[in-house]
HTML snippet that shows the backbone in 3Dmol.js (N, CA, C, O; Angstrom):
<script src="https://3Dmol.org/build/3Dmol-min.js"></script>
<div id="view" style="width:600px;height:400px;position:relative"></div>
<script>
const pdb = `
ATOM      1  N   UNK A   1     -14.474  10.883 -11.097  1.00  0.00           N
ATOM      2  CA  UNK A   1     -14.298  10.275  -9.809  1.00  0.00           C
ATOM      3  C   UNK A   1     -15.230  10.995  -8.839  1.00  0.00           C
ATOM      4  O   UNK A   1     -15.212  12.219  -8.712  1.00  0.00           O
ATOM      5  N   UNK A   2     -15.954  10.277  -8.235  1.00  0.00           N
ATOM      6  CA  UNK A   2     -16.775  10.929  -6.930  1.00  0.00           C
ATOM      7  C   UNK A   2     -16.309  11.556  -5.956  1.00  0.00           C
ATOM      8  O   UNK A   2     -16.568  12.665  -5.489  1.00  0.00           O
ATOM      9  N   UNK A   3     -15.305  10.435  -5.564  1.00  0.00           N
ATOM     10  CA  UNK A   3     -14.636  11.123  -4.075  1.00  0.00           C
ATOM     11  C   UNK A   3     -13.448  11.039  -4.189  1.00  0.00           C
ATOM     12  O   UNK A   3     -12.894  10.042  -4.652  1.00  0.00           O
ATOM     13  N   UNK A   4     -12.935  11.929  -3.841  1.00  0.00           N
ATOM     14  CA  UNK A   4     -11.054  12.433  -3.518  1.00  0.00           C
ATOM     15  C   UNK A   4     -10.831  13.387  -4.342  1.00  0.00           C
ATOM     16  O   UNK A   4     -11.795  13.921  -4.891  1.00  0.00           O
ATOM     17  N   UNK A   5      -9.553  13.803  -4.604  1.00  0.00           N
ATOM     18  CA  UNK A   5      -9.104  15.158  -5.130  1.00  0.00           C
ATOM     19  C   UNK A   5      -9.541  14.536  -6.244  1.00  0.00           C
ATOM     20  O   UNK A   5      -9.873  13.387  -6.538  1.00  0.00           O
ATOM     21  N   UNK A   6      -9.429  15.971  -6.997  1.00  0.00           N
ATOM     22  CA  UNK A   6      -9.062  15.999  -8.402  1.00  0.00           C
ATOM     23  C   UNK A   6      -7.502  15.737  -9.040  1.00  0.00           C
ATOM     24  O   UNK A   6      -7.260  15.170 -10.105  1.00  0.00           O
ATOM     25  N   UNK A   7      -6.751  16.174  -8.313  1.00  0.00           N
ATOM     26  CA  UNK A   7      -5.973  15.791  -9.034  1.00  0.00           C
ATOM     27  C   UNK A   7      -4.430  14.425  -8.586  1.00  0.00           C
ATOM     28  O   UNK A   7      -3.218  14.370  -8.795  1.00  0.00           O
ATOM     29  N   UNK A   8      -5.730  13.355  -7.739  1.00  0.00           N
ATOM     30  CA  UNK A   8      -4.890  12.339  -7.292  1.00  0.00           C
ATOM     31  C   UNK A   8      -5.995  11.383  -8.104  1.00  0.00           C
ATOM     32  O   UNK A   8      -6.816  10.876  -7.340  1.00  0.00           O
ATOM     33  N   UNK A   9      -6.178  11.018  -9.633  1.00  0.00           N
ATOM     34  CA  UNK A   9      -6.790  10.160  -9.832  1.00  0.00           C
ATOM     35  C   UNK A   9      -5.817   9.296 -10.718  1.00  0.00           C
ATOM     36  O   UNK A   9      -4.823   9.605 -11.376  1.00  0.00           O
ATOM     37  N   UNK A  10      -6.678   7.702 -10.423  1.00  0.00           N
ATOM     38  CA  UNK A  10      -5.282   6.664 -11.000  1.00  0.00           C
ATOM     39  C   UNK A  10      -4.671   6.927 -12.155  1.00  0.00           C
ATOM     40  O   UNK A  10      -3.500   6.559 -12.064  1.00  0.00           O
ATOM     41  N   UNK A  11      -4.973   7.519 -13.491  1.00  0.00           N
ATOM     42  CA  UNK A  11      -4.307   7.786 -14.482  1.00  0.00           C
ATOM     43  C   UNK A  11      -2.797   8.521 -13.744  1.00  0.00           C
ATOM     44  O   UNK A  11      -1.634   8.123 -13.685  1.00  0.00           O
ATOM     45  N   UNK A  12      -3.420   9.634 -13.300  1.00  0.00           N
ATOM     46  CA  UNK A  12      -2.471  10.211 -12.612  1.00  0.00           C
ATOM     47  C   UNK A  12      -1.309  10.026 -11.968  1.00  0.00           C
ATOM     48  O   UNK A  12      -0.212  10.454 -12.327  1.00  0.00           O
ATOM     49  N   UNK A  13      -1.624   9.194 -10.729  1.00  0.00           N
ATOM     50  CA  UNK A  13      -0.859   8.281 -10.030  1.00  0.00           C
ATOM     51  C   UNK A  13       0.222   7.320 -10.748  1.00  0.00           C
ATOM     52  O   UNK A  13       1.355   7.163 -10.294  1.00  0.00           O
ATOM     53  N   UNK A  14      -0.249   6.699 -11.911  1.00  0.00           N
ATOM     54  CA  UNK A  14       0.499   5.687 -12.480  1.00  0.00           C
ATOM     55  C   UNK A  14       1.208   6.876 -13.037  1.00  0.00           C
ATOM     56  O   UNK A  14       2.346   6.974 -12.579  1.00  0.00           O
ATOM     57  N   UNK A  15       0.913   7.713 -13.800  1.00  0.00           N
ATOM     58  CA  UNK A  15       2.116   8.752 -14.179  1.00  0.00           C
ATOM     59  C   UNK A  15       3.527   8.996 -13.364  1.00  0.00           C
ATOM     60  O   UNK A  15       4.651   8.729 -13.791  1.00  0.00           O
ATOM     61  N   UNK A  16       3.277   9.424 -12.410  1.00  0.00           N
ATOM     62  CA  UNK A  16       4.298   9.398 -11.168  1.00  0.00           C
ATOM     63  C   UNK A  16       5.650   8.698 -10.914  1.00  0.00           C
ATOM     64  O   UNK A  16       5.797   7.502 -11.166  1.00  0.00           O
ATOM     65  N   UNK A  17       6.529   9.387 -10.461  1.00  0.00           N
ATOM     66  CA  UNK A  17       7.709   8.163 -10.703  1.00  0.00           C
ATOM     67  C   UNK A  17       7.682   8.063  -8.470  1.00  0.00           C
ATOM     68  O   UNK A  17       6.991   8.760  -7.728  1.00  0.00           O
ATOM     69  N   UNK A  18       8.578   7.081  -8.109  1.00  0.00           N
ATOM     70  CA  UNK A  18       8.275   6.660  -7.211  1.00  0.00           C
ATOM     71  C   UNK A  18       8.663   7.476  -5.708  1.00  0.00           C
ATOM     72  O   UNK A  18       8.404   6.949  -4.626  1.00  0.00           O
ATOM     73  N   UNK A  19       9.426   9.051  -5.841  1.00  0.00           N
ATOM     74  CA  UNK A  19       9.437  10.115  -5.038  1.00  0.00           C
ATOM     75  C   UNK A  19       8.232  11.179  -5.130  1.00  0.00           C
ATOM     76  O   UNK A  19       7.804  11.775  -4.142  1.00  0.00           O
ATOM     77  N   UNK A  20       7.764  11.334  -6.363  1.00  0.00           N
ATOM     78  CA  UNK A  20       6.883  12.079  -5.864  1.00  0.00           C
ATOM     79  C   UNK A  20       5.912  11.424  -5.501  1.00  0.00           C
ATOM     80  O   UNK A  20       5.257  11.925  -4.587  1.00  0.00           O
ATOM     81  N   UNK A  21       5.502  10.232  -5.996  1.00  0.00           N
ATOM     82  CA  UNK A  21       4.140   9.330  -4.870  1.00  0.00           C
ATOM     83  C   UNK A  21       4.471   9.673  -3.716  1.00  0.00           C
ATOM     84  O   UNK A  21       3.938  10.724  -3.361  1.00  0.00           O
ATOM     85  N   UNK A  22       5.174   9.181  -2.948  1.00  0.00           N
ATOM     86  CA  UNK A  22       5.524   8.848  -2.137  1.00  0.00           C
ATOM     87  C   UNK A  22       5.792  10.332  -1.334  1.00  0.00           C
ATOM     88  O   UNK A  22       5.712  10.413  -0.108  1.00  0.00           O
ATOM     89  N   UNK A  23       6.127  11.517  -2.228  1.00  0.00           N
ATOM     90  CA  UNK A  23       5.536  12.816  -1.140  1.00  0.00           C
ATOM     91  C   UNK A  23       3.862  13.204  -1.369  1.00  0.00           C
ATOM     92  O   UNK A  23       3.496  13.930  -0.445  1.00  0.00           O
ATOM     93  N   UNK A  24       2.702  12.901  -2.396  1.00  0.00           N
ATOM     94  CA  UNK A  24       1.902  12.717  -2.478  1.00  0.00           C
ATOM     95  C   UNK A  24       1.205  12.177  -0.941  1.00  0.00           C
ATOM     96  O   UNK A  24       0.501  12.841  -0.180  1.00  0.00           O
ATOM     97  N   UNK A  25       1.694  10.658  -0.777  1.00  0.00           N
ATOM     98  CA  UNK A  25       1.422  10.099   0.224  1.00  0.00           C
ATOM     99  C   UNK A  25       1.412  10.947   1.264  1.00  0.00           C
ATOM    100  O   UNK A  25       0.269  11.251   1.605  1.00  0.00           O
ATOM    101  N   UNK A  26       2.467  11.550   2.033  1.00  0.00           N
ATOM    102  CA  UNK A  26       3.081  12.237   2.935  1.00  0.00           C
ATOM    103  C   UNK A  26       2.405  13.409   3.439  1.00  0.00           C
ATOM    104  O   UNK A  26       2.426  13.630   4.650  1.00  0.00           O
ATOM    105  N   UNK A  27       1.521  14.554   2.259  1.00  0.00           N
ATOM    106  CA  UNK A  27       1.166  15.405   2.076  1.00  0.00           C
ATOM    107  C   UNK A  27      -0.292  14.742   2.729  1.00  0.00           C
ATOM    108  O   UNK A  27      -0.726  15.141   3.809  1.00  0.00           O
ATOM    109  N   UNK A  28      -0.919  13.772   1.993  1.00  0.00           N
ATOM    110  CA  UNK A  28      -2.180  13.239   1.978  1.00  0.00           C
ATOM    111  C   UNK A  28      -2.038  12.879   3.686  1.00  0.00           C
ATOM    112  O   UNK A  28      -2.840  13.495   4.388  1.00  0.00           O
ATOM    113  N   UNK A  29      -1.687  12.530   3.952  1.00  0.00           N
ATOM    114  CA  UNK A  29      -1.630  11.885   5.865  1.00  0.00           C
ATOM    115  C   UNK A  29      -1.265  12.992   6.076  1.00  0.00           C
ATOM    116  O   UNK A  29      -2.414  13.432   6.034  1.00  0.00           O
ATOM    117  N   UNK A  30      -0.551  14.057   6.314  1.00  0.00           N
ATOM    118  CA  UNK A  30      -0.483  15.447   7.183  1.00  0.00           C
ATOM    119  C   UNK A  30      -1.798  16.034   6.533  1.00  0.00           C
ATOM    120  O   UNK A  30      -1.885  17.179   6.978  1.00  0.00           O
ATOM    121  N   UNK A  31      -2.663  15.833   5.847  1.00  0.00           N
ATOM    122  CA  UNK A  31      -4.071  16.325   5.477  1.00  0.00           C
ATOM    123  C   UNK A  31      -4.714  15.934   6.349  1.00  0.00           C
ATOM    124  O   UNK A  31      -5.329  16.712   7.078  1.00  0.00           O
ATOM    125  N   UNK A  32      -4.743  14.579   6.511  1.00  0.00           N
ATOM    126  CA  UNK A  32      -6.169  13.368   7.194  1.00  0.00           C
ATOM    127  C   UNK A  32      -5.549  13.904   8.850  1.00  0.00           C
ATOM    128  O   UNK A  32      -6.326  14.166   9.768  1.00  0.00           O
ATOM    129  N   UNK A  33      -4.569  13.960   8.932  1.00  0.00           N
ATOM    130  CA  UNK A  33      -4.029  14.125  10.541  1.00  0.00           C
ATOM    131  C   UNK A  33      -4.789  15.823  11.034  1.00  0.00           C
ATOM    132  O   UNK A  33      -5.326  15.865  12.140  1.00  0.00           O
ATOM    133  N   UNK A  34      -4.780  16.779  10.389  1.00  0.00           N
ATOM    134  CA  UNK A  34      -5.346  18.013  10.191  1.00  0.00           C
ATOM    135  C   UNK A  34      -6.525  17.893  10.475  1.00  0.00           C
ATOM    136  O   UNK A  34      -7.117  18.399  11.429  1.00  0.00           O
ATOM    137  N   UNK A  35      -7.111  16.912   9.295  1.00  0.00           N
ATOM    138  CA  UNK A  35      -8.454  17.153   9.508  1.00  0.00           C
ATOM    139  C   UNK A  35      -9.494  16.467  10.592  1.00  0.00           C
ATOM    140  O   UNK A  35     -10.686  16.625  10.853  1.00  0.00           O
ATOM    141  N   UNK A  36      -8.285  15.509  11.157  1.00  0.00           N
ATOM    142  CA  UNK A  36      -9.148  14.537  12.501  1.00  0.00           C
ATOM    143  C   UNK A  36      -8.903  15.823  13.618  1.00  0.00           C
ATOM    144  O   UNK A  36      -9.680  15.790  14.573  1.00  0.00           O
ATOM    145  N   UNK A  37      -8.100  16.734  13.607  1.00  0.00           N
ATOM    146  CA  UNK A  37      -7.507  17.314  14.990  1.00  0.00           C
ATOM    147  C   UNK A  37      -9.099  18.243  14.748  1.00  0.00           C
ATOM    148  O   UNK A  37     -10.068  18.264  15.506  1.00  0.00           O
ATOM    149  N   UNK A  38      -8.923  18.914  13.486  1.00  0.00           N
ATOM    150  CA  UNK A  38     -10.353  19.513  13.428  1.00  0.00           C
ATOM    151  C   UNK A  38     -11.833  19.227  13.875  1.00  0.00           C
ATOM    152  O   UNK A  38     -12.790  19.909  14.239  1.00  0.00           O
ATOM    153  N   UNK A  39     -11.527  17.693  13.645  1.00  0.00           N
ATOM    154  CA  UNK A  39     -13.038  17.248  13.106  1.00  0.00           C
ATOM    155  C   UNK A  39     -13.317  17.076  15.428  1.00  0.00           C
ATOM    156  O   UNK A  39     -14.297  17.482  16.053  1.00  0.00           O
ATOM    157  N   UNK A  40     -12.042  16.357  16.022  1.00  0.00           N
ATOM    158  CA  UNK A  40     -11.676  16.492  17.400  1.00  0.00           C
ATOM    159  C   UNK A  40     -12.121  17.665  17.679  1.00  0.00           C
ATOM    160  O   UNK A  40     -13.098  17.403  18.380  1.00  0.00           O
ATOM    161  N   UNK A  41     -12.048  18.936  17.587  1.00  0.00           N
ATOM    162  CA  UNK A  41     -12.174  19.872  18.150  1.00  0.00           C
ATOM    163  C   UNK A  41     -13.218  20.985  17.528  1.00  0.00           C
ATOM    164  O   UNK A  41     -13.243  22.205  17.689  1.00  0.00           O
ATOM    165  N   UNK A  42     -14.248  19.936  16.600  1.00  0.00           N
ATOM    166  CA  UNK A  42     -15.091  21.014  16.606  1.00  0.00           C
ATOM    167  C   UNK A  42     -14.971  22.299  15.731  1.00  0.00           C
ATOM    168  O   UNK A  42     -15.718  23.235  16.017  1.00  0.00           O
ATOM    169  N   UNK A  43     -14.049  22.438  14.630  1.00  0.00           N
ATOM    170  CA  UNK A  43     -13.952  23.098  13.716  1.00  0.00           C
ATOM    171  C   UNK A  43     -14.096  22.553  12.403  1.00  0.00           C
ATOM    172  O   UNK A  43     -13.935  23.439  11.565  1.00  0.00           O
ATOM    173  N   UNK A  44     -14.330  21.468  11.918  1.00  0.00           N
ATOM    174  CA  UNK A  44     -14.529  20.841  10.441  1.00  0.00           C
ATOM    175  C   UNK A  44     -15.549  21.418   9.867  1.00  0.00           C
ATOM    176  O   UNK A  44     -16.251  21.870  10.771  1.00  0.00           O
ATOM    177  N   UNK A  45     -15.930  21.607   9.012  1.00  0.00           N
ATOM    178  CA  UNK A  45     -16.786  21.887   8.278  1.00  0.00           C
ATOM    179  C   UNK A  45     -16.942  21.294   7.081  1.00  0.00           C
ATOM    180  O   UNK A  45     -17.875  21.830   6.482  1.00  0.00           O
ATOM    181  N   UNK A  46     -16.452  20.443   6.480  1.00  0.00           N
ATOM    182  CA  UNK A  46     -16.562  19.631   5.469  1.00  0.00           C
ATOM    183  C   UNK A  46     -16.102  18.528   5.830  1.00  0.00           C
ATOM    184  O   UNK A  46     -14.942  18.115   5.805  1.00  0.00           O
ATOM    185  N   UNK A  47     -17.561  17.784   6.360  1.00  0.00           N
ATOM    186  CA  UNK A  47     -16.777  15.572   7.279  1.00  0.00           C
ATOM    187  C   UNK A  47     -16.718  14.767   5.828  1.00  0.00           C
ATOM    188  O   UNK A  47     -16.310  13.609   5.916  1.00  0.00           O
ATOM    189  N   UNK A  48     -17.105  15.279   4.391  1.00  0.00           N
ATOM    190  CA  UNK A  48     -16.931  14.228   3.605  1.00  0.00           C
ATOM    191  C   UNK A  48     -15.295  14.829   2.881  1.00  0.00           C
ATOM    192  O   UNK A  48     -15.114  14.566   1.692  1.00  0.00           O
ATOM    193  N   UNK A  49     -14.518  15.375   3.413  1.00  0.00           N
ATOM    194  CA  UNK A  49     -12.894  15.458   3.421  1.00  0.00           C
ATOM    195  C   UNK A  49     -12.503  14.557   3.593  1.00  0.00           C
ATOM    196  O   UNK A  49     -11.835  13.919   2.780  1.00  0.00           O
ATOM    197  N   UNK A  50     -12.862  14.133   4.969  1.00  0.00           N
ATOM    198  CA  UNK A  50     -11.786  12.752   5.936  1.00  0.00           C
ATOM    199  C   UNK A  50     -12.287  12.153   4.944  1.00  0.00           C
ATOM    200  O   UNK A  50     -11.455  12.476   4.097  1.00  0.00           O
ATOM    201  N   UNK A  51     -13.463  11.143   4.084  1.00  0.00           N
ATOM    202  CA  UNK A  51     -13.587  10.296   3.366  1.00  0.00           C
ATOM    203  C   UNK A  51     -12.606  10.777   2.300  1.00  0.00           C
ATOM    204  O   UNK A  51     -11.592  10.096   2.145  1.00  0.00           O
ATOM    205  N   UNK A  52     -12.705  11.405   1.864  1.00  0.00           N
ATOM    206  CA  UNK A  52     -11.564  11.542   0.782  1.00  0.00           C
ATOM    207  C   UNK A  52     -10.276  11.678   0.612  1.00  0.00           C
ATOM    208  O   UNK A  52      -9.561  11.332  -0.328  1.00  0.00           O
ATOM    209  N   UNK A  53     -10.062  12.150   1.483  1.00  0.00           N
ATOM    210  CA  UNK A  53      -8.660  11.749   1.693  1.00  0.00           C
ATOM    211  C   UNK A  53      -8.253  10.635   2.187  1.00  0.00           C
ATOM    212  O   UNK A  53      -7.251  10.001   1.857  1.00  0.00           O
ATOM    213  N   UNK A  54      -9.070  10.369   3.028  1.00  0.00           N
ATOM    214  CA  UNK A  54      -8.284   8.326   3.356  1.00  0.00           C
ATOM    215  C   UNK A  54      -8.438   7.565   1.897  1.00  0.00           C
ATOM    216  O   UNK A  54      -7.575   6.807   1.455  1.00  0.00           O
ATOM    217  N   UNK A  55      -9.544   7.851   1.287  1.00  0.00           N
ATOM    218  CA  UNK A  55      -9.387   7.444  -0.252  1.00  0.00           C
ATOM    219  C   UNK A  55      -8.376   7.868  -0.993  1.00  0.00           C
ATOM    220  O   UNK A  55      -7.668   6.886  -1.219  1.00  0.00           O
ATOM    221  N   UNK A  56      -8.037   8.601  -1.378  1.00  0.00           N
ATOM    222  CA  UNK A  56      -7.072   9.191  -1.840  1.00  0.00           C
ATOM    223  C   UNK A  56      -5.473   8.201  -1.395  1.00  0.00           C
ATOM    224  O   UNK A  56      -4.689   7.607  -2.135  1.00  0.00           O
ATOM    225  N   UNK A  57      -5.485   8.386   0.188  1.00  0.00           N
ATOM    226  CA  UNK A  57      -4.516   7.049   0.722  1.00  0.00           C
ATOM    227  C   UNK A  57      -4.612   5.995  -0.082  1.00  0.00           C
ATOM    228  O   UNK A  57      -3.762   5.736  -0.934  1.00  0.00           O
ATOM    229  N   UNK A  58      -5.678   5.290   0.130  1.00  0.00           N
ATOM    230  CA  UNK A  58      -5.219   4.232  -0.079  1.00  0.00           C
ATOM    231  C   UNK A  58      -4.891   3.781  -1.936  1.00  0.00           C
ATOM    232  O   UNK A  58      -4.352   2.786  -2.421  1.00  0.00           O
ATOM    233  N   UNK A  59      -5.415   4.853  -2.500  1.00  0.00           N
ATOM    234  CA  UNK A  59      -5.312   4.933  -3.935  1.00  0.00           C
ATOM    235  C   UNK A  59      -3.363   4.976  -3.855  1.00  0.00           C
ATOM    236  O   UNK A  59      -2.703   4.014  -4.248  1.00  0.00           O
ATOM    237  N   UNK A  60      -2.921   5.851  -3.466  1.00  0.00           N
ATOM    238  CA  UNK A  60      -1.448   5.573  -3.440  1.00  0.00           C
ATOM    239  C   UNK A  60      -1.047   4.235  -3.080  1.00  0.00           C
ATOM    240  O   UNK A  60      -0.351   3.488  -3.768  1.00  0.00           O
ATOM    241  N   UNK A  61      -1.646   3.942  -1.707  1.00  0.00           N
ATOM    242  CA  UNK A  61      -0.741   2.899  -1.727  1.00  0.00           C
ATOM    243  C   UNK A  61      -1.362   1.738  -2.096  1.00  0.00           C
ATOM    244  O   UNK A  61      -1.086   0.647  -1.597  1.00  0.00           O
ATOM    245  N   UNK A  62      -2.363   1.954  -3.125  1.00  0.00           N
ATOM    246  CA  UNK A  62      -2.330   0.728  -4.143  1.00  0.00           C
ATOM    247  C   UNK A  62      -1.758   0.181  -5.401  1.00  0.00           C
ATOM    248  O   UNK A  62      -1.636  -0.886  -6.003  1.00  0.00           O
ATOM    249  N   UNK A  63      -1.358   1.933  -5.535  1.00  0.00           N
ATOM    250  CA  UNK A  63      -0.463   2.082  -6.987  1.00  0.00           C
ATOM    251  C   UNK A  63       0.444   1.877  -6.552  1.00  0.00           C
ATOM    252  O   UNK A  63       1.112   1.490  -7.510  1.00  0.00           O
ATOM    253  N   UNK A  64       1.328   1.827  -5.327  1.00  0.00           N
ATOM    254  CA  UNK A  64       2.647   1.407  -4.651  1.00  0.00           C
ATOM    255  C   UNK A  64       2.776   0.366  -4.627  1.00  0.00           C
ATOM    256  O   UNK A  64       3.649  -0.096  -5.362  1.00  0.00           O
ATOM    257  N   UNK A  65       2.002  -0.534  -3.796  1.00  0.00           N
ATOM    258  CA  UNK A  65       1.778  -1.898  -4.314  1.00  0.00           C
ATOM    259  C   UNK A  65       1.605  -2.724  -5.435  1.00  0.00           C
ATOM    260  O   UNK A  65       2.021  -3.879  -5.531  1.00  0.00           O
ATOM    261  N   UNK A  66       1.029  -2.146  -6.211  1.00  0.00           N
ATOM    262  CA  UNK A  66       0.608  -2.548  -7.868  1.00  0.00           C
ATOM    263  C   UNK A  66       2.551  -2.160  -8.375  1.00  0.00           C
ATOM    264  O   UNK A  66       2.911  -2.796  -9.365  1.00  0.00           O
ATOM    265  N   UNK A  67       3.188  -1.609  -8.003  1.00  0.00           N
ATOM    266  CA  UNK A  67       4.112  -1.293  -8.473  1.00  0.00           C
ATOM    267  C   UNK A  67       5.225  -2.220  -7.891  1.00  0.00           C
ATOM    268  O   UNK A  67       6.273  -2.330  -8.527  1.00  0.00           O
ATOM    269  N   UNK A  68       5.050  -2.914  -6.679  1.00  0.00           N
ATOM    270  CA  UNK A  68       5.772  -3.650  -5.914  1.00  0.00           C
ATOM    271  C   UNK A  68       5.972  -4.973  -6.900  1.00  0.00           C
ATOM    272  O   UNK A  68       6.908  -5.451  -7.543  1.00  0.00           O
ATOM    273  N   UNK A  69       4.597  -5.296  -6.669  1.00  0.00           N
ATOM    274  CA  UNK A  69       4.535  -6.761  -7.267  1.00  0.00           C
ATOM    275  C   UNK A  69       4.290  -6.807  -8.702  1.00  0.00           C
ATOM    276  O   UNK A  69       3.823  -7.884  -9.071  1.00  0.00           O
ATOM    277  N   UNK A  70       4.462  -6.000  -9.546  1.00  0.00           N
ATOM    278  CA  UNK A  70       4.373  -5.801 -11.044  1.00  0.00           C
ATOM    279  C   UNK A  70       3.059  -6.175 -11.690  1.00  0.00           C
ATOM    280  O   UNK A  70       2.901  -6.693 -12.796  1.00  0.00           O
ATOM    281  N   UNK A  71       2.085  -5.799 -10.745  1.00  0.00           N
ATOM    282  CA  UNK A  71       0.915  -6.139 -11.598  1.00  0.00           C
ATOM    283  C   UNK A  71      -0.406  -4.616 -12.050  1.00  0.00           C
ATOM    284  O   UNK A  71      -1.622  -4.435 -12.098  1.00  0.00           O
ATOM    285  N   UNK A  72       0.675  -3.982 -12.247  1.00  0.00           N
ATOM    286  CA  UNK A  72      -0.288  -2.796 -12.462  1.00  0.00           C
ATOM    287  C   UNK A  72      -0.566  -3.111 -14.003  1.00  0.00           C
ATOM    288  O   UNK A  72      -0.150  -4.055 -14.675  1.00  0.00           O
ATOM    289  N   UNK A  73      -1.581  -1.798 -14.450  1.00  0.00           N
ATOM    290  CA  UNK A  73      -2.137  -2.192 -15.707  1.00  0.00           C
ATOM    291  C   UNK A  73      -1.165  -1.975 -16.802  1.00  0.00           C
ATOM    292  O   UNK A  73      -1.430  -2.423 -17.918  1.00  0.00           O
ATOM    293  N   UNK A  74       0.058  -1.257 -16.565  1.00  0.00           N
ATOM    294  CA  UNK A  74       1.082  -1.368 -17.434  1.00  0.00           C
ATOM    295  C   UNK A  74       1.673  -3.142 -17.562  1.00  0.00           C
ATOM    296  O   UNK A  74       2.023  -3.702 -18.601  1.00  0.00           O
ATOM    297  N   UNK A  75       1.646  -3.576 -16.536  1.00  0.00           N
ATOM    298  CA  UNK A  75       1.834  -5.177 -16.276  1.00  0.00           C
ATOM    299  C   UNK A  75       0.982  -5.658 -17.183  1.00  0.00           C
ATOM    300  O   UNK A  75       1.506  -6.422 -17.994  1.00  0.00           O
ATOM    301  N   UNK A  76      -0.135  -5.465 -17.309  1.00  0.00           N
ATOM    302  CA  UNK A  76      -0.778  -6.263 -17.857  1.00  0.00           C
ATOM    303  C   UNK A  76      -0.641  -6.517 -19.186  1.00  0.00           C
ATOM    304  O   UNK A  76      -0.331  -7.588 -19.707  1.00  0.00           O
ATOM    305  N   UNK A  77      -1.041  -4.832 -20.033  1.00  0.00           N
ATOM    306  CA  UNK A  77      -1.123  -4.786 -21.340  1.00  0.00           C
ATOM    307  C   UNK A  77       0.638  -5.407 -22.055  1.00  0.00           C
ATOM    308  O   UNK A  77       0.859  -5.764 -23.212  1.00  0.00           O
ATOM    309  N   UNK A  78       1.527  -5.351 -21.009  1.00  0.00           N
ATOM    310  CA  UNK A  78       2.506  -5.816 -21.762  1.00  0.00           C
ATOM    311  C   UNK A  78       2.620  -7.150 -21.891  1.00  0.00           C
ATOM    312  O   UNK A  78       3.257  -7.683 -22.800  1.00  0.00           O
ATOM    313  N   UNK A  79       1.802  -7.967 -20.683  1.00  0.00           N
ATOM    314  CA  UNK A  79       1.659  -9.603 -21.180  1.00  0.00           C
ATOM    315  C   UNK A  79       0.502  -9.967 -22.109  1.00  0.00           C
ATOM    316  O   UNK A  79       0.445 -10.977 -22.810  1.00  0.00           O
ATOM    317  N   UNK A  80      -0.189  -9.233 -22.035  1.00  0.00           N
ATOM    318  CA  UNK A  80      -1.354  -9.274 -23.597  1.00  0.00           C
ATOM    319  C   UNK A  80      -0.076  -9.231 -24.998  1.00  0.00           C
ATOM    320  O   UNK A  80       0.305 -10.174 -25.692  1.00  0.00           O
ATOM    321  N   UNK A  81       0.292  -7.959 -25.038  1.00  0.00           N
ATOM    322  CA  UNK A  81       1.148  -7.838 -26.325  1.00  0.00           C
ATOM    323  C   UNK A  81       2.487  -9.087 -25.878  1.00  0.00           C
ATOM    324  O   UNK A  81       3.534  -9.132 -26.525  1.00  0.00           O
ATOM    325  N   UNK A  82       2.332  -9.602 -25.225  1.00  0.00           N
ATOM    326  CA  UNK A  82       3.700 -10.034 -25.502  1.00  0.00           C
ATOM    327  C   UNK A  82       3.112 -11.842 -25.978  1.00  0.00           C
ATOM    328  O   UNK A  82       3.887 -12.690 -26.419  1.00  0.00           O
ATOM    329  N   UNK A  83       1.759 -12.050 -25.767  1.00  0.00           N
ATOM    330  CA  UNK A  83       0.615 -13.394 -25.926  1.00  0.00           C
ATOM    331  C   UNK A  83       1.057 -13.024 -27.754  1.00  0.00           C
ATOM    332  O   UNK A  83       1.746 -13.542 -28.633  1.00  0.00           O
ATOM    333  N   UNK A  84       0.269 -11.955 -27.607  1.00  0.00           N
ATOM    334  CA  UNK A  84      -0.272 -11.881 -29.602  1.00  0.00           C
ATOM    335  C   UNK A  84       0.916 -11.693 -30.133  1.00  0.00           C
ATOM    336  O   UNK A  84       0.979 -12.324 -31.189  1.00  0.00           O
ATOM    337  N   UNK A  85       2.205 -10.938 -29.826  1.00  0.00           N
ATOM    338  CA  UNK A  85       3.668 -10.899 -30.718  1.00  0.00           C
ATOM    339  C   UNK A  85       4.267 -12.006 -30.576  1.00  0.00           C
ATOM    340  O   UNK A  85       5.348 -12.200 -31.133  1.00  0.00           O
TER     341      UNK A  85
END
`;
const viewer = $3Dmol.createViewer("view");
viewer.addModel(pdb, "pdb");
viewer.setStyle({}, {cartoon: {color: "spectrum"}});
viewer.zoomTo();
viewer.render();
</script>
């Protein structure tokens, strides 16, 4: 993965059951909130952070969503196997 943590990548994420995403999330926005007050005042030193961490966002809450409406890739492969069985 190029940008965002290391260790918020989608394999990952789909691992997750739906409290710790969801403090994942929590953690990730008190990051991005940190790093705007910084980037505001002239102390940042690394501006390709904020890109990554809003990435990182929205990677959660796509796997949140993907989880809402049942179409994550676990969704999928089980309507493939369920075509060929």
């Amino acid at each position: 993965m190029a940008v965002g943590s290391t260790n918020l990548t989608p394999e990952q994420l789909r691992g997750l059951e739906p409290g710790p995403l969801a403090d994942a999330l929590a953690e990730a926005k008190k990051e991005l909130f940190n790093l705007r007050f910084q980037s505001a005042t002239g102390q940042l030193e690394n501006h390709g952070r904020l890109r990554a961490v809003r990435k990182d966002i929205a990677r959660i809450y796509t796997e949140m969503r993907e989880r809402e409406l049942g179409i994550g890739r676990e969704a999928v492969e089980t309507a493939e196997n369920e075509k060929v069985g």
